[in-house]
C-alpha positions as a Markdown table, in Angstrom:
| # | Residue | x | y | z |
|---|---|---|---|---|
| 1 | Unk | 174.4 | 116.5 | 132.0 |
| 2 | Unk | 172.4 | 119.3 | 129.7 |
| 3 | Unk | 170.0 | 120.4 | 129.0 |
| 4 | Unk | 166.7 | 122.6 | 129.8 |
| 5 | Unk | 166.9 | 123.9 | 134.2 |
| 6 | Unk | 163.5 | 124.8 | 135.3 |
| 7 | Unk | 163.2 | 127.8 | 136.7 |
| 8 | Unk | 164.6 | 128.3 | 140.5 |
| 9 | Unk | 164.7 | 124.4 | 141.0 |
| 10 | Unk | 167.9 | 123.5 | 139.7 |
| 11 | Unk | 166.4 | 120.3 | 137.0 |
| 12 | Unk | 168.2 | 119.4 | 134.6 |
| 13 | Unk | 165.4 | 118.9 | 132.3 |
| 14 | Unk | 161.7 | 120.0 | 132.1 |
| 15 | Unk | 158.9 | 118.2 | 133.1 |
| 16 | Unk | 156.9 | 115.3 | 130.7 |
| 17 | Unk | 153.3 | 117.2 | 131.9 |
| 18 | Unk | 152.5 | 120.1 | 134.1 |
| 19 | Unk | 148.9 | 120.2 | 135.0 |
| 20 | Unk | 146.9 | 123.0 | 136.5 |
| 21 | Unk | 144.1 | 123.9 | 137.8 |
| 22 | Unk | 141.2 | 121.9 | 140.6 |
| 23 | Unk | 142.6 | 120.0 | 143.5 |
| 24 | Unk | 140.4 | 118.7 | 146.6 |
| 25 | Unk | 139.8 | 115.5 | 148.7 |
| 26 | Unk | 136.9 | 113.1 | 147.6 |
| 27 | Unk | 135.1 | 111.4 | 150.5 |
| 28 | Unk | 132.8 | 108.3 | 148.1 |
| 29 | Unk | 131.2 | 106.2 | 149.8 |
| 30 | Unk | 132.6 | 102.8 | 150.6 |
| 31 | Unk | 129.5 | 100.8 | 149.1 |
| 32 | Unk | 127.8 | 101.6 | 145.8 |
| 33 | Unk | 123.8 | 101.9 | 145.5 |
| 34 | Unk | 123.7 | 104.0 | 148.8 |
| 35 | Unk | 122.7 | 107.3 | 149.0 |
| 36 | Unk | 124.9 | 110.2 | 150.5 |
| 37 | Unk | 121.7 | 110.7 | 153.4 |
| 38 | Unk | 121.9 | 106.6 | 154.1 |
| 39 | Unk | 125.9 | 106.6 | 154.0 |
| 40 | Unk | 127.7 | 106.0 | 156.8 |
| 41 | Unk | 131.2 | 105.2 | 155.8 |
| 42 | Unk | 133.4 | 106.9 | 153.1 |
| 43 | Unk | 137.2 | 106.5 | 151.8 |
| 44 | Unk | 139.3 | 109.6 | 151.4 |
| 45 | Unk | 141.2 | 110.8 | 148.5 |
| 46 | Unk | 143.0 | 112.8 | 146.1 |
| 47 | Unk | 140.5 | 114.6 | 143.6 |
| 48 | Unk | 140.8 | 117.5 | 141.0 |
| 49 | Unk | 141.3 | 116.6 | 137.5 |
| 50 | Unk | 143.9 | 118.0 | 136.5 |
| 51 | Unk | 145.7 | 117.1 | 139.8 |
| 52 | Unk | 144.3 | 113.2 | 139.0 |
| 53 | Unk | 145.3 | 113.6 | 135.5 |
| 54 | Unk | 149.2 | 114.2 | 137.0 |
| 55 | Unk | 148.4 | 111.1 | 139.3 |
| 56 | Unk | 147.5 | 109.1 | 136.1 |
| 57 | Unk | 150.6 | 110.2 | 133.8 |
| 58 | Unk | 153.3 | 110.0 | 136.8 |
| 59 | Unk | 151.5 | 105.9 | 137.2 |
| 60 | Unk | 152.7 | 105.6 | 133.7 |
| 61 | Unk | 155.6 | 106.9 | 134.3 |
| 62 | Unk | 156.1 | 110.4 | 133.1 |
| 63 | Unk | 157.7 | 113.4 | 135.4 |
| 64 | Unk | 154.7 | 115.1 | 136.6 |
| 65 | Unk | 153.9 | 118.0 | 138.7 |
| 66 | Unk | 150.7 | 120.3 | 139.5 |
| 67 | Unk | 150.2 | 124.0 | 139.6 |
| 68 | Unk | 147.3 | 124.2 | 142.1 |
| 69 | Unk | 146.6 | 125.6 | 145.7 |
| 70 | Unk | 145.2 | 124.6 | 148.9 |
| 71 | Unk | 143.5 | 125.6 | 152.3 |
| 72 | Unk | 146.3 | 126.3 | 155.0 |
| 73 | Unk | 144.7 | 123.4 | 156.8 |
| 74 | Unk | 144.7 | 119.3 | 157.5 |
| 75 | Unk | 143.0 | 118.5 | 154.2 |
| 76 | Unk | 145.7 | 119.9 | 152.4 |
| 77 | Unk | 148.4 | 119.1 | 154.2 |
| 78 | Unk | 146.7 | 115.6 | 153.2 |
| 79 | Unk | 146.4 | 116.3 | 149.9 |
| 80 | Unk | 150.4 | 117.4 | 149.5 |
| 81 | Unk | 151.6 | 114.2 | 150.9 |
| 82 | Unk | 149.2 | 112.3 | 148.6 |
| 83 | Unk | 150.4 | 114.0 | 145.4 |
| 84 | Unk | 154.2 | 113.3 | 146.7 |
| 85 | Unk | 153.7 | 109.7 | 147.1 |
| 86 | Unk | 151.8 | 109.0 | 143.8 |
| 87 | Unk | 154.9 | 110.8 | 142.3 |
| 88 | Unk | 154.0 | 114.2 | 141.2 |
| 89 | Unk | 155.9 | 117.0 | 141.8 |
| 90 | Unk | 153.7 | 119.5 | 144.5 |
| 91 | Unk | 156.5 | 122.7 | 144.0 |
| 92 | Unk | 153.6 | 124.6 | 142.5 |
| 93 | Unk | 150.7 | 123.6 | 145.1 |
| 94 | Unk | 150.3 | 126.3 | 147.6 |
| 95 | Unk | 148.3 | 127.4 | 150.9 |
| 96 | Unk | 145.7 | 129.9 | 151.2 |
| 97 | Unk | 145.7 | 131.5 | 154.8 |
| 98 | Unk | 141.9 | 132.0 | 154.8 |
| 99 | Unk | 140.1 | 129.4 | 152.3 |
| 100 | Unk | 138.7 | 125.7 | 153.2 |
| 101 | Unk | 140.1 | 123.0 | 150.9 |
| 102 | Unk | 137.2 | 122.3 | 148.8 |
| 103 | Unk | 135.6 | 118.8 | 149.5 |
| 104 | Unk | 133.7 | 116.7 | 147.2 |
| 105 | Unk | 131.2 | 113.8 | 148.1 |
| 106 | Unk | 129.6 | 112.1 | 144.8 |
| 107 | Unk | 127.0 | 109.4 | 145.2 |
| 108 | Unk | 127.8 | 106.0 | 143.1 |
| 109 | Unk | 124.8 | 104.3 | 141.1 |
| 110 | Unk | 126.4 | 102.3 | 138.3 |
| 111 | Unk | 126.6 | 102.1 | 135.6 |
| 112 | Unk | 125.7 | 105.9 | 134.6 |
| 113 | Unk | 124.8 | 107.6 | 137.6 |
| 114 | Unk | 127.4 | 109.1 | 140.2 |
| 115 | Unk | 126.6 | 112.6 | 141.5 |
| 116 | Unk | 128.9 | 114.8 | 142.6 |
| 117 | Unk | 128.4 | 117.5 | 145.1 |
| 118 | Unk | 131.1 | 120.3 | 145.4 |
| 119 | Unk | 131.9 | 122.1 | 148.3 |
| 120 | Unk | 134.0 | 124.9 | 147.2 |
| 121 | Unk | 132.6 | 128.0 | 149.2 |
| 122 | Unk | 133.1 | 130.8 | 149.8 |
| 123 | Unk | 135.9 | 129.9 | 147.3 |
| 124 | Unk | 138.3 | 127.6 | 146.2 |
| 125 | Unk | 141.8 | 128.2 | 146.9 |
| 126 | Unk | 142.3 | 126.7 | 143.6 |
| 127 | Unk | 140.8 | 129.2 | 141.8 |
| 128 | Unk | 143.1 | 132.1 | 143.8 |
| 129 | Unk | 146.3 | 131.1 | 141.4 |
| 130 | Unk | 147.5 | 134.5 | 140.1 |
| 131 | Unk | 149.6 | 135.2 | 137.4 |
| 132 | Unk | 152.3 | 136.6 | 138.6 |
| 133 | Unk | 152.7 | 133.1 | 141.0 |
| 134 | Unk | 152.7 | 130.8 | 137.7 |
| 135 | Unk | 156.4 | 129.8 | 136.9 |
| 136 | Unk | 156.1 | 130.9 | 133.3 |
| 137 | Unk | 159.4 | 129.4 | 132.0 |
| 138 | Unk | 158.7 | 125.9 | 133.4 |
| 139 | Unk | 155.0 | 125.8 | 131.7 |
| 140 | Unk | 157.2 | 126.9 | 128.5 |
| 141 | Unk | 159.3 | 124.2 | 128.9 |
| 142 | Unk | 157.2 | 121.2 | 129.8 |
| 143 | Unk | 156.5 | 118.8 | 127.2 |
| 144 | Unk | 152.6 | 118.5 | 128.2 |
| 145 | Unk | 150.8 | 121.5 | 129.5 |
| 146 | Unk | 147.1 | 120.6 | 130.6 |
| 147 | Unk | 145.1 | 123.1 | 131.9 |
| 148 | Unk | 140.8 | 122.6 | 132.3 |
| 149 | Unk | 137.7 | 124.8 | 131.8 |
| 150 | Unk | 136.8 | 125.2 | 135.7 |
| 151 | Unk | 140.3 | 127.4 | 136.0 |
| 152 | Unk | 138.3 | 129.9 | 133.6 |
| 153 | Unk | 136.0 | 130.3 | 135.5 |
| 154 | Unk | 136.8 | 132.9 | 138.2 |
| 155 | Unk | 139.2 | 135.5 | 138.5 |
| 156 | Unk | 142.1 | 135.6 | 139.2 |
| 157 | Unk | 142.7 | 132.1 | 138.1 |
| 158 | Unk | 141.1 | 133.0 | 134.4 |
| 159 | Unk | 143.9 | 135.3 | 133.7 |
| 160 | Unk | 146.4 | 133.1 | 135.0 |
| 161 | Unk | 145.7 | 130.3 | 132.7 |
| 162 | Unk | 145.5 | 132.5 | 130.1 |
| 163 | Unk | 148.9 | 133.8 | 130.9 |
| 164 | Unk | 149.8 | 130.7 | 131.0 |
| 165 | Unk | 148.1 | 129.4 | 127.8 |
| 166 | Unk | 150.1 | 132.5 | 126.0 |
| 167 | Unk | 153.4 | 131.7 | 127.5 |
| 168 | Unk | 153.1 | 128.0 | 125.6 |
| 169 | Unk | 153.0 | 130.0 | 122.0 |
| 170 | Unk | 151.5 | 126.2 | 120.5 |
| 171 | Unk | 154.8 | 125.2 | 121.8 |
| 172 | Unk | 155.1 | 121.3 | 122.3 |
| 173 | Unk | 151.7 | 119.8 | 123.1 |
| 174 | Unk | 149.0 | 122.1 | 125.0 |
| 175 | Unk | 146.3 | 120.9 | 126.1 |
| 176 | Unk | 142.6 | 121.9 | 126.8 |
| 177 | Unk | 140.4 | 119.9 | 128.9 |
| 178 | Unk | 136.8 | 121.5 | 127.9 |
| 179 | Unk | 135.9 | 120.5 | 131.7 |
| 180 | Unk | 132.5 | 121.9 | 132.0 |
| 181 | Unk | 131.0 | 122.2 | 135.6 |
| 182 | Unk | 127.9 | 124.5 | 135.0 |
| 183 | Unk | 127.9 | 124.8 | 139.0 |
| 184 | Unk | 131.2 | 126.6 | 139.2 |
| 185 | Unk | 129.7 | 129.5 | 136.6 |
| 186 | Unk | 128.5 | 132.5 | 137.1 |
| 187 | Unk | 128.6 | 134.0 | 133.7 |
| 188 | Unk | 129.2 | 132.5 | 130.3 |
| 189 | Unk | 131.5 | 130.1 | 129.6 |
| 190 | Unk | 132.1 | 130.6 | 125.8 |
| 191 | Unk | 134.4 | 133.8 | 125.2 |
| 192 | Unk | 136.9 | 132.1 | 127.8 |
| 193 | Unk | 136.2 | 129.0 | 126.0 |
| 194 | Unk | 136.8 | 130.5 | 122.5 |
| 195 | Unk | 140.4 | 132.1 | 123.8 |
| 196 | Unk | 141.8 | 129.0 | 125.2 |
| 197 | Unk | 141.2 | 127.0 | 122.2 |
| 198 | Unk | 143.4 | 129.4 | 120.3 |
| 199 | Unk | 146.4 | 128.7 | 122.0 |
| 200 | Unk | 145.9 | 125.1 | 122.5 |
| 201 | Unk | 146.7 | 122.0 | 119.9 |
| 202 | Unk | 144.9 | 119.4 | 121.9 |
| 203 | Unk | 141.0 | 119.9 | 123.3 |
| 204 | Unk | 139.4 | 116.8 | 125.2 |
| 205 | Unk | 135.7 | 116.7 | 125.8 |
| 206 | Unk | 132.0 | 115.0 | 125.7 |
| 207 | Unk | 129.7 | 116.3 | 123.8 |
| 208 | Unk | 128.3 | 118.2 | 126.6 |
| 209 | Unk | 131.4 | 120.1 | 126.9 |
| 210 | Unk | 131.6 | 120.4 | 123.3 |
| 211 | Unk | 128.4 | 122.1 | 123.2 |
| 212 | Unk | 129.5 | 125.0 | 125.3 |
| 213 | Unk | 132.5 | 125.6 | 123.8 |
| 214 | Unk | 131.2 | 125.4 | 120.1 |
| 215 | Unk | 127.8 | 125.4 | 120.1 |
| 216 | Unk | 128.1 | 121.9 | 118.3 |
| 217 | Unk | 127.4 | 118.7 | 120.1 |
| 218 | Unk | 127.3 | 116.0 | 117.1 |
| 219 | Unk | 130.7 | 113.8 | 117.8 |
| 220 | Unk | 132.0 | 114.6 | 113.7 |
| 221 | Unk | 130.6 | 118.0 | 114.2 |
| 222 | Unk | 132.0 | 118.8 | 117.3 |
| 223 | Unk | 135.3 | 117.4 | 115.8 |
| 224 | Unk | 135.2 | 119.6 | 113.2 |
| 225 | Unk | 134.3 | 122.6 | 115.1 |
| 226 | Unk | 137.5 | 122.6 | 117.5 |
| 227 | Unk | 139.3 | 122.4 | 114.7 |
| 228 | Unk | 138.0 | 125.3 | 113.2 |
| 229 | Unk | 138.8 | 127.3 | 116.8 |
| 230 | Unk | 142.4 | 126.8 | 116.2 |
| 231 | Unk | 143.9 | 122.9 | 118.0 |
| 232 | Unk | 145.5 | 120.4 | 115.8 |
| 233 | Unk | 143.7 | 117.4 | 117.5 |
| 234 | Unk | 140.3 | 117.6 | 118.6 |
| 235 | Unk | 138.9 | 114.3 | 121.4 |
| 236 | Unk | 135.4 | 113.8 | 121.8 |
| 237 | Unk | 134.3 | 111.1 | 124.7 |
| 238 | Unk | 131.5 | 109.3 | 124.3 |
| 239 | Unk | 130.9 | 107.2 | 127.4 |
| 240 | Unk | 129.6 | 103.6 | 126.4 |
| 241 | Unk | 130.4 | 104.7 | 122.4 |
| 242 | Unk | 133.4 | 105.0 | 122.8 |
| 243 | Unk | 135.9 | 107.7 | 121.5 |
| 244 | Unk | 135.8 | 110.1 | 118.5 |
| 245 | Unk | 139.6 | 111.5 | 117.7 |
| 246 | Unk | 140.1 | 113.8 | 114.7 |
| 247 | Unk | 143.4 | 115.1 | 113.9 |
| 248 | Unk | 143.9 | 118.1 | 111.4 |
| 249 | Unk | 146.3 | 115.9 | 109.4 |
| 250 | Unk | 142.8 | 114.0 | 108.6 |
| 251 | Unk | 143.3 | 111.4 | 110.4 |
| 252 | Unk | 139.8 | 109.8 | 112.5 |
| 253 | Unk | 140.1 | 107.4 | 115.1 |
| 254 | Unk | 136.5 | 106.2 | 116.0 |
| 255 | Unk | 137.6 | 103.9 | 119.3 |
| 256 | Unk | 135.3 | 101.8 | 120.7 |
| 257 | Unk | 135.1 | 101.1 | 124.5 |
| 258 | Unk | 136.6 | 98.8 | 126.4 |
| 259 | Unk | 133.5 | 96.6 | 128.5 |
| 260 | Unk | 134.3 | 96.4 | 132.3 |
| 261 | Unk | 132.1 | 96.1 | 134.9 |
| 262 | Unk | 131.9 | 100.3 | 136.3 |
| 263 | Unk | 132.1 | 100.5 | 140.0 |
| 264 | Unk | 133.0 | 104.3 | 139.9 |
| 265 | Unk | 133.1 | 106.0 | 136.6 |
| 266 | Unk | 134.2 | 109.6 | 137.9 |
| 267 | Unk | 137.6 | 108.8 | 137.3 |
| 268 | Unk | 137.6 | 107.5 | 134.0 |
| 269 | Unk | 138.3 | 110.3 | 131.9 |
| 270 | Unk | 141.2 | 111.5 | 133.9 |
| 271 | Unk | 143.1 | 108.1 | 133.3 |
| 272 | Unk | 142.3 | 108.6 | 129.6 |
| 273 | Unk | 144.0 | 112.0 | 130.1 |
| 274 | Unk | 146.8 | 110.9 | 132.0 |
| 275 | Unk | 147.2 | 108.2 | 129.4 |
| 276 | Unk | 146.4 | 110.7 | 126.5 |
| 277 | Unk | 149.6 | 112.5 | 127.6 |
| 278 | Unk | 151.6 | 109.6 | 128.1 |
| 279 | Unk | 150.8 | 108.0 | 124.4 |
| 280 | Unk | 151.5 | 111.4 | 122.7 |
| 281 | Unk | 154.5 | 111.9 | 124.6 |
| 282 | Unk | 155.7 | 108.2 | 123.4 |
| 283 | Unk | 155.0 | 109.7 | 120.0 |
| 284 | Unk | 152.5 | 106.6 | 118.9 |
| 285 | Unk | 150.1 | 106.3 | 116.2 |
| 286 | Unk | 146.6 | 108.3 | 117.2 |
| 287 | Unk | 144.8 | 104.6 | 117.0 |
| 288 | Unk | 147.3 | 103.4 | 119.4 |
| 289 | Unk | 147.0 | 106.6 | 121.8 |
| 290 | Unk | 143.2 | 106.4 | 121.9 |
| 291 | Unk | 142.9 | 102.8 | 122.4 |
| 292 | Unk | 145.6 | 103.0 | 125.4 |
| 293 | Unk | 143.8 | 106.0 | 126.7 |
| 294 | Unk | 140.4 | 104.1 | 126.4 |
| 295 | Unk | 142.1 | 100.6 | 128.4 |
| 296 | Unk | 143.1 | 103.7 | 131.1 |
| 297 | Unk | 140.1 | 104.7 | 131.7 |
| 298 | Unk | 138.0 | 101.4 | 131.8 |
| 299 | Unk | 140.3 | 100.4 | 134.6 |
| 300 | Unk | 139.4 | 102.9 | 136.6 |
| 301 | Unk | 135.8 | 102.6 | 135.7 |
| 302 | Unk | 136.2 | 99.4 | 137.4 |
| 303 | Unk | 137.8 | 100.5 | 140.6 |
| 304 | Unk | 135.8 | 102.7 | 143.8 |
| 305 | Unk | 138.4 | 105.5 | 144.0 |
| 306 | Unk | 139.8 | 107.4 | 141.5 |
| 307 | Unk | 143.5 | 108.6 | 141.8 |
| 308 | Unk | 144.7 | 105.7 | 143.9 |
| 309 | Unk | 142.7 | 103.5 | 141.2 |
| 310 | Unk | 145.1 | 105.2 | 138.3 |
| 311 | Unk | 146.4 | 102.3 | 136.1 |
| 312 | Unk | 150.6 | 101.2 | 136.1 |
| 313 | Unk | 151.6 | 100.6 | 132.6 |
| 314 | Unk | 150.8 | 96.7 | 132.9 |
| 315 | Unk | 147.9 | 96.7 | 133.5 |
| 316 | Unk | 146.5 | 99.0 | 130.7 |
| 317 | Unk | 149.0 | 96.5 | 128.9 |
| 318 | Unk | 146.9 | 93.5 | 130.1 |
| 319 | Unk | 143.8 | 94.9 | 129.3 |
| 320 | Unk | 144.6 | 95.6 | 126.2 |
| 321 | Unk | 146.0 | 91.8 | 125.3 |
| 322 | Unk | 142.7 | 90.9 | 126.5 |
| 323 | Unk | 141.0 | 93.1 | 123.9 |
| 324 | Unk | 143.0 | 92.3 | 121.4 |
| 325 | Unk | 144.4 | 96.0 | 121.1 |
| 326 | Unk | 148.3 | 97.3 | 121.0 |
């Protein structure tokens, strides 16, 4: 068989998506409308986006793996055998002797409200990827490479995912989750911001996110402004509106939303990026991308956790039929 061999594993092909960036375990409590102070039982899981967005893709059925690391402890131990069994590859997820993994409660008040409170002190092992650790070759070679704002935020994981952002060249489809945690800053945001979005072709944010990154927070305007900074397909999320998807080509997608019943809506916009990836990669209309994406991430809206909630591909089929969307 030929083809492509990523680097030092002996594949005979590179991977659909390689994701990087925030990994930790979410403890949620296991009723909704309690407070964190009144809770008294919780459900353990898999969290990070970009190590959810990997869950979501390899549920679809692309070959996914994650470039993140870990706490040399139980919670990541937990959190390797979690991304093994949901299918996505943990080569690239490593220990650090001396961090905690990072845990993350969030308090669930549907159908807008779900706190999250981070525990990433005195720093996430996440954010101590290097460089010279990143398997350059196989982030070349993947089809997808998704990376997210919080991996700017700190040294020395900034300059990896830069490196890593410049090793892509606008090869195949790079992506940049806008991602923006104000709690994980400690300077600005927006000359990181303005350097990713040269070397990617795909940003994905609210209009929150979109704000930081071009001082525009209008959907069209925001649109318009990513464009501007250099991608080929700008994504604006709107929550309850629905999507905004804007491609330099000219074509506009305005998606509406799909209406489920939220449980949980933390999740939701990593199954839309899973699913983004997955429609892209299947080479589909943008229409047809968004509104998959969109069924993805209503799904998950309606579920309590969030990567063991990701959809399989019939059920964002089914939702869809029952939308009236292909």
């Amino acid at each position: 068989m030929g083809g492509l061999t990523v680097t030092g594993t002996g594949d005979p092909y590179p991977f659909d998506l390689i994701t990087m960036g925030r990994i930790g375990v979410d403890l949620y409590p296991l009723a909704t409308g309690v407070p964190l102070a009144e809770a008294d039982t919780f459900g353990r899981f898999l969290g990070g986006s970009p190590a959810n967005v990997a869950v979501a893709a390899a549920r679809l059925g692309r070959r996914a793996a994650l470039i993140s690391r870990t706490g040399a402890d139980p919670f990541g131990a937990y959190l390797r055998t979690e991304l093994r069994g949901f299918g996505v590859d943990d080569r690239w997820v490593s220990e650090v002797a001396d961090l905690p993994t990072p845990i993350t409660f969030c308090e669930m008040f549907p159908p807008d409200r779900f706190p999250l409170y981070f525990y990433r002190l005195p720093k996430a092992p996440d954010l101590q990827i290097a460089a010279d650790e990143v398997d350059l070759e196989a982030v070349r070679a993947a089809r997808v490479f998704w990376m997210t704002g919080t991996g700017l935020s700190e040294e020395p994981s900034r300059a990896a995912a830069l490196a890593a952002l410049e090793a892509r060249g606008r090869s195949g489809t790079t992506v940049f989750d806008l991602d923006w945690r104000p709690m994980l800053w400690r300077e600005k945001p927006q000359p990181y911001y303005e350097r990713a979005l040269a070397h990617a072709t795909v940003a994905v944010g609210n209009p929150e996110e979109c704000e930081i990154a071009t001082g525009e927070s209008e959907p069209y305007a925001a649109a318009r402004a990513l464009l501007a900074a250099g991608v080929e397909l700008a994504v604006v999320k709107r929550g309850p509106e629905g999507v905004l998807a804007v491609h330099r080509d000219g074509t506009v997608v305005d998606a509406r939303p799909v209406e489920v019943e939220v449980v949980n809506g933390l999740g939701a916009g990593d199954a839309f990026g899973g699913a983004l990836c997955h429609g892209l990669l299947a080479g589909w209309e943008l229409g047809r991308v968004v509104r998959y994406a969109n069924a993805a991430g209503a799904i998950v809206a309606s579920r309590l956790a969030c990567s063991s909630a990701m959809p399989f591909p019939h059920e964002v089929e089914e939702v869809l039929g029952r939308a009236g969307g292909v």
